[in-house]
N, C-alpha and C positions, 0 to 999 in steps of 0.2 A: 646701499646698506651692506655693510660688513658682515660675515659669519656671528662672530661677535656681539654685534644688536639683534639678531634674533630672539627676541622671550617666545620658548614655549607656553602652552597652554595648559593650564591643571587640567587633569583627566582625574578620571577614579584615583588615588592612591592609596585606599585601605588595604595592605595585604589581607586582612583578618576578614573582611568584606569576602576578598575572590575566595578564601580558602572556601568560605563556609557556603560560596556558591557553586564550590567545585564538589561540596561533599554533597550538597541536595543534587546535584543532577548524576551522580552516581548512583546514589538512594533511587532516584528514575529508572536508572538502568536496570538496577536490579530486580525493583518492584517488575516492571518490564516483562525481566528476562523469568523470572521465577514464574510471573501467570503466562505468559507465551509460551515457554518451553515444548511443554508437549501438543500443540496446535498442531503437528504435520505439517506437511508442505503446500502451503499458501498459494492463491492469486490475490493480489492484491487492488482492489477496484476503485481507482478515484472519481471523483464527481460532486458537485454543486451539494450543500444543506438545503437551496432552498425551493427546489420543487416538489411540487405535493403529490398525493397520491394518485390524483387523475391523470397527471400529466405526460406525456409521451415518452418521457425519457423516463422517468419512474418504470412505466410499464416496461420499456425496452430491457430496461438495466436487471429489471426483477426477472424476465426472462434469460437474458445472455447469464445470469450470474445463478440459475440454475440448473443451466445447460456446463456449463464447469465445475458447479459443484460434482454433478453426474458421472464427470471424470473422475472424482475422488481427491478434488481439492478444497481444503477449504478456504471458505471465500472470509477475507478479509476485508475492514472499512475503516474509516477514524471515527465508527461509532456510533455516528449526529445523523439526522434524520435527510431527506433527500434522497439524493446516490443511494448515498450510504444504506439508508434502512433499506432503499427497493434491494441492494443486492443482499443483504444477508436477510430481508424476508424471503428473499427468491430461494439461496441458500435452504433455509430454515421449512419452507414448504414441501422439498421432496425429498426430507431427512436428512442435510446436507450439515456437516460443522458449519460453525460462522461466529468470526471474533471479531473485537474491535479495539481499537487503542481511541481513546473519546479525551478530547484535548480539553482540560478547564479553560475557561472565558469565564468573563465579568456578567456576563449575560447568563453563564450556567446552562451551557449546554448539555443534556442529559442522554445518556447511554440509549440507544432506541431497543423496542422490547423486541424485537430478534435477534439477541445475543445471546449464544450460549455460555461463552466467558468474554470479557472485555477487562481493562485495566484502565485508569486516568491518569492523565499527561499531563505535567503545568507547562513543560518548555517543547514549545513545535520542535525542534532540530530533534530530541529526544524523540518525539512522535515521529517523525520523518523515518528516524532510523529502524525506529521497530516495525513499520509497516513496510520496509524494503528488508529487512535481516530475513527473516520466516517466508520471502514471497518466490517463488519461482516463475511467474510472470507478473504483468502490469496490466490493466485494461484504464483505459483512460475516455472515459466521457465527458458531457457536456458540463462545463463547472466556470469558477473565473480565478481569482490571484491564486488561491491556496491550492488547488488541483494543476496549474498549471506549476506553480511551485517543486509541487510532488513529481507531479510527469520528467521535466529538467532535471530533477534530483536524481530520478533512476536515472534516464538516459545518458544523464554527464558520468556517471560512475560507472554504466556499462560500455561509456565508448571509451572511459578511459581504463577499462580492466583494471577495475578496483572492487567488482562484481563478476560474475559470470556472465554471459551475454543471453541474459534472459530474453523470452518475446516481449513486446509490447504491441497495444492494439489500441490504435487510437479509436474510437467509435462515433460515428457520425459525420462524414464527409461533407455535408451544409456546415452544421457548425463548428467546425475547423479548417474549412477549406482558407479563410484569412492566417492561421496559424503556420497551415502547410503550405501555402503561396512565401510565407515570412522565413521558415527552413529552406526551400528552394532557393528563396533569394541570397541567404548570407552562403549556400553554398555554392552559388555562382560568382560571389564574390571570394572564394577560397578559404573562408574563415572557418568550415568545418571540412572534414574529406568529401568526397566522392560516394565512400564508398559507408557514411551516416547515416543515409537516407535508409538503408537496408534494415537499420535496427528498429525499424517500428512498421509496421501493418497498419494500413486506413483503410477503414471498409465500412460500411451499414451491414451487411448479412453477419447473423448469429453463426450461421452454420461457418461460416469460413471463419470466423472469431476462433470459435471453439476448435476446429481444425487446425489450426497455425500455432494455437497454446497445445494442442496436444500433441504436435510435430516437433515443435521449440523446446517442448520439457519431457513427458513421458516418454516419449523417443531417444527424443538425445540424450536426456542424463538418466536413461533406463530406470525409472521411474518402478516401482513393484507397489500393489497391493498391500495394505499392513495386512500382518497373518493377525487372527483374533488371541487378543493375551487370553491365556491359560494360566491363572496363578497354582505356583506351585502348594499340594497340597498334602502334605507329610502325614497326617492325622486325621484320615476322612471320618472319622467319629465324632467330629466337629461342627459336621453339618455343611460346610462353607459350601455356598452358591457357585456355579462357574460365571 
């Protein structure tokens, strides 16, 4: 077969189609950007929707994720319940911020009640992004496609310095040890550096969890305290509260 007998294949070709799906996922961003904005600086905690509230990783997750709130971060999720609500109930228990960005689904997945602001996503990639913009670390627990999705997404953009080289923490050495046997391997085969391995922490202990995020971030990027706003107040005849 010639160059010549090749027919391509129709694809999309509405221009008027992409524009108008370039202008909603803008409209995303911004919605996004304008309720995150003043969040402070984030850990971000991935992990599974679908374990309950007995369950061992729940209770772990609600413990590690308010032992970091205690740092003075706030803990971040996508929202949904699982992971997600143990850490921002954990969060939310010993007075800690806690946001979420909660991805729409057909199924209608709804904001879990330990949010003190959250925002809805229709396009993952858009949710991807906002839960790595605001985060200055990752903790990564037991989860399946969509956690592991998120975890690859940080770490491919912090080995390629397109991020800062934030920590990450994978947690639970049983249920990852197939994942980190799978890293070992492709970089024995040379397909990532040597020196890869270094951008993530695996452990079971809180206390070294919480250590390595606050060596990784409050240390290195000198991290301070917010001072408490004081609004300016020209006309104290006004009454205004501080």
């Amino acid at each position: 077969m010639t160059k010549e007998e090749i027919k391509f294949l129709e694809g999309p070709q509405s221009r008027w189609q992409e524009f108008k799906f370039t202008v909603n996922v803008v409209l995303e961003f911004i919605k996004g950007f304008r309720t995150l904005h003043f969040t402070g600086p984030c850990v971000t905690i991935f992990g599974s929707a679908r374990f309950k509230e007995d369950h061992p990783y729940y209770k772990k997750t609600q413990e590690l994720s308010a032992r970091i709130a205690q740092l003075g971060f706030t803990i971040m999720t996508g929202g949904g319940p699982g992971i997600m609500e143990a850490a921002n109930k954990g969060a939310r228990e010993i007075g800690g911020r806690s946001v979420g960005c909660n991805i729409v689904l057909p199924h209608e997945q709804k904001p879990n009640p330990y949010l003190d602001k959250w925002v809805n996503i229709r396009y993952f990639f858009v949710r991807k992004t906002l839960l790595i913009k605001y985060s200055y670390a990752f903790v990564v627990m037991p989860g399946g496609f969509g956690t592991l999705d998120e975890y690859f997404e940080a770490l491919t953009l912090i080995q390629c310095k397109k991020i800062s080289e934030f920590p990450i923490v994978i947690f639970d050495t049983e249920f990852h040890k197939d994942l980190i046997e799978h890293i070992n391997f492709i970089k024995s085969k040379q397909t990532i550096s040597e020196t890869d391995t270094n951008l993530f922490l695996v452990t079971d202990s809180i206390d070294e969890a919480v250590a390595y995020i606050q060596k990784n971030t409050i240390v290195k990027f000198d991290l301070k305290h917010e001072t408490p706003y004081r609004p300016y107040r020209p006309f104290k005849w006004l009454f205004e509260k501080g």
